[in-house]
C-alpha positions in Angstrom: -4.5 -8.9 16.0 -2.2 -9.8 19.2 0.8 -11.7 18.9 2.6 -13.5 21.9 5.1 -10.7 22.7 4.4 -7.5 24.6 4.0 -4.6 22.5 3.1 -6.8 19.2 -0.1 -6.2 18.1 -1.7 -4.9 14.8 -4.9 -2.7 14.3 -6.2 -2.3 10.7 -9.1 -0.7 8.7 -9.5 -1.3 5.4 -12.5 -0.2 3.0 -13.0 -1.4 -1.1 -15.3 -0.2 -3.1 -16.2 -0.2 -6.6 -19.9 1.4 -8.6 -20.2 0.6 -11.9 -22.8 2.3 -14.3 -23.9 1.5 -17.5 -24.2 4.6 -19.8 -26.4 3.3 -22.7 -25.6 0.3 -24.8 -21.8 1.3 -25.4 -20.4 3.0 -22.5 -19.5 2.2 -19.2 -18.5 4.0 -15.9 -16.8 2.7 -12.8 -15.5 4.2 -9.9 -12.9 2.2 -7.2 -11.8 3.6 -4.0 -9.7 2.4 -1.5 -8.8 3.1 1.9 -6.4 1.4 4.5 -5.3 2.4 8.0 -2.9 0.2 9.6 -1.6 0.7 12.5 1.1 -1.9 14.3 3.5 -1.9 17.9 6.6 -4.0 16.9 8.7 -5.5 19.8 12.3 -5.3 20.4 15.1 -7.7 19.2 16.4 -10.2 21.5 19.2 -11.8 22.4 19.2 -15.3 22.1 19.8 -15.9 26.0 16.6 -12.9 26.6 14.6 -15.6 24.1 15.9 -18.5 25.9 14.4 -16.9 29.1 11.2 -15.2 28.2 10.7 -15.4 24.7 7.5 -13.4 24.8 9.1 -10.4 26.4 9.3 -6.6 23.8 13.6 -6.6 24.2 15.7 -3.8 25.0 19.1 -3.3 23.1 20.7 0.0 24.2 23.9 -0.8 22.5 23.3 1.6 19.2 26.5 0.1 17.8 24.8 -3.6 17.4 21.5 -2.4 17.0 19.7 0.6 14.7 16.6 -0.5 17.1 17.8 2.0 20.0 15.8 1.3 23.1 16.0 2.8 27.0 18.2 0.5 29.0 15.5 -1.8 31.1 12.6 -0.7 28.9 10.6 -3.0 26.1 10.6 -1.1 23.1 8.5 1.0 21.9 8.6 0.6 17.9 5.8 0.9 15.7 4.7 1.7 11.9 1.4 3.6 10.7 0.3 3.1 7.3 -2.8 5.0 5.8 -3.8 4.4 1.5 -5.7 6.8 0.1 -6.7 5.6 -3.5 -9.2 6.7 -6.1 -10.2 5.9 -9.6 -12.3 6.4 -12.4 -12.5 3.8 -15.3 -14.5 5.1 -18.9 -15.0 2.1 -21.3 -16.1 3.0 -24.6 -17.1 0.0 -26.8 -18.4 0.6 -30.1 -18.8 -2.9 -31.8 -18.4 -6.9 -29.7 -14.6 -6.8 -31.1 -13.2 -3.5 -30.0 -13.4 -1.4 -26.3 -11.4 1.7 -25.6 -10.7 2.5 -22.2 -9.6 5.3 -20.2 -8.7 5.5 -16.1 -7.2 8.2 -14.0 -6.1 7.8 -11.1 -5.0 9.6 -7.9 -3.1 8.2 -4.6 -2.1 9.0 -1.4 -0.2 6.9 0.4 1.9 7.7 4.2 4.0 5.3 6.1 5.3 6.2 9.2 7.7 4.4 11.2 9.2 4.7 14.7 12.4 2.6 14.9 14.4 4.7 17.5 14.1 7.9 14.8 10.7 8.7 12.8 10.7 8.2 9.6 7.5 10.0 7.8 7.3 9.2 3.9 4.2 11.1 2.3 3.9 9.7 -1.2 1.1 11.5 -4.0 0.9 9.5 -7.2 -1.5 10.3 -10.3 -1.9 9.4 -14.2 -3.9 6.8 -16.3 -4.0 4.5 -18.5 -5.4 4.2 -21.7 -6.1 1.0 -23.9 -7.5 -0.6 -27.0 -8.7 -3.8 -27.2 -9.6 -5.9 -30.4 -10.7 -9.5 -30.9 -11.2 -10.9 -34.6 -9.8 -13.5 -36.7 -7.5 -13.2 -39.5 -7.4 -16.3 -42.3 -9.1 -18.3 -39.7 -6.7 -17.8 -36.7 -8.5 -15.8 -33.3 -6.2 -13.2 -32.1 -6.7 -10.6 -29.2 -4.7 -7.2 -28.8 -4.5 -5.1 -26.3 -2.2 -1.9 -26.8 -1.9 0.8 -24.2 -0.1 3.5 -22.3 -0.3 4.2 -18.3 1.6 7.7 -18.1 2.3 8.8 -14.3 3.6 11.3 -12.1 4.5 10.9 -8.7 5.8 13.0 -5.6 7.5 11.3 -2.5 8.9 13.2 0.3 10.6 11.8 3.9 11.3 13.8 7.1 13.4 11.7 9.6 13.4 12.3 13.3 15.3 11.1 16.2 12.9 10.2 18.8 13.8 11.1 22.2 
């Protein structure tokens, strides 16, 4: 993707994918990853007299007092964010009569965004768990009810290194 303003354009990858298997007449397998690479070049602020005159231009505000987006005086910025998702899963469904189905489905993701916004900011986050649930359809005196009970336990880590850029 391009957008009218120099340096604003957007590059991204992106894969989904999901096998199922059927294990015999009551259990089930399926397994879901994911993948996304985004990359993207953000332009500069402008002022409103820079927009008036060329509104397609990056900007370029050097004052670091108005502006966290720190630029060279006279060049377009030069900002930008990277985004990578890592995800993968594994779902078990166990389901023993029509009325009732278990399930259980760990998890694991990575996930990293990086941003340059006149300093690097590089957050690496690693998340991981499951859920497990119970379903049950029936009728009691004539009334259909459904009910779903379930737990999705997780852990994750999440660390950031910042940067100035120079």
């Amino acid at each position: 993707q391009h957008g009218f303003r120099t340096n604003e354009q957007q590059a991204g990858v992106r894969l989904n994918t999901n096998f199922g298997l059927k294990l015999g007449t009551h259990h089930r397998a399926r397994l879901t990853f994911i993948s996304t690479n985004i990359g993207s070049d953000i332009p500069g602020p402008l002022t409103l007299t820079q927009f008036r005159t060329n509104p397609s231009q990056a900007g370029n505000i050097p004052d670091t007092v108005v502006s966290p987006f720190v630029c060279v005086d006279a060049e377009p910025c030069r900002l930008s964010q990277y985004h990578n998702l890592h995800r993968v899963g594994l779902a078990y469904q166990y389901q023993p009569t029509p009325a009732q189905q278990f399930t259980v489905a760990p998890f694991y993701q990575y996930w990293q965004w990086d941003i340059r916004l006149g300093q690097s900011f590089n957050q690496v986050t690693q998340d991981y768990g499951s859920e497990v649930r119970y379903n049950h359809t029936g009728s009691v005196g004539g009334t259909t009810h459904h009910v779903v009970v379930g737990a999705s336990p997780g852990y994750g880590e999440n660390t950031v290194d910042v940067r100035s850029e120079e």
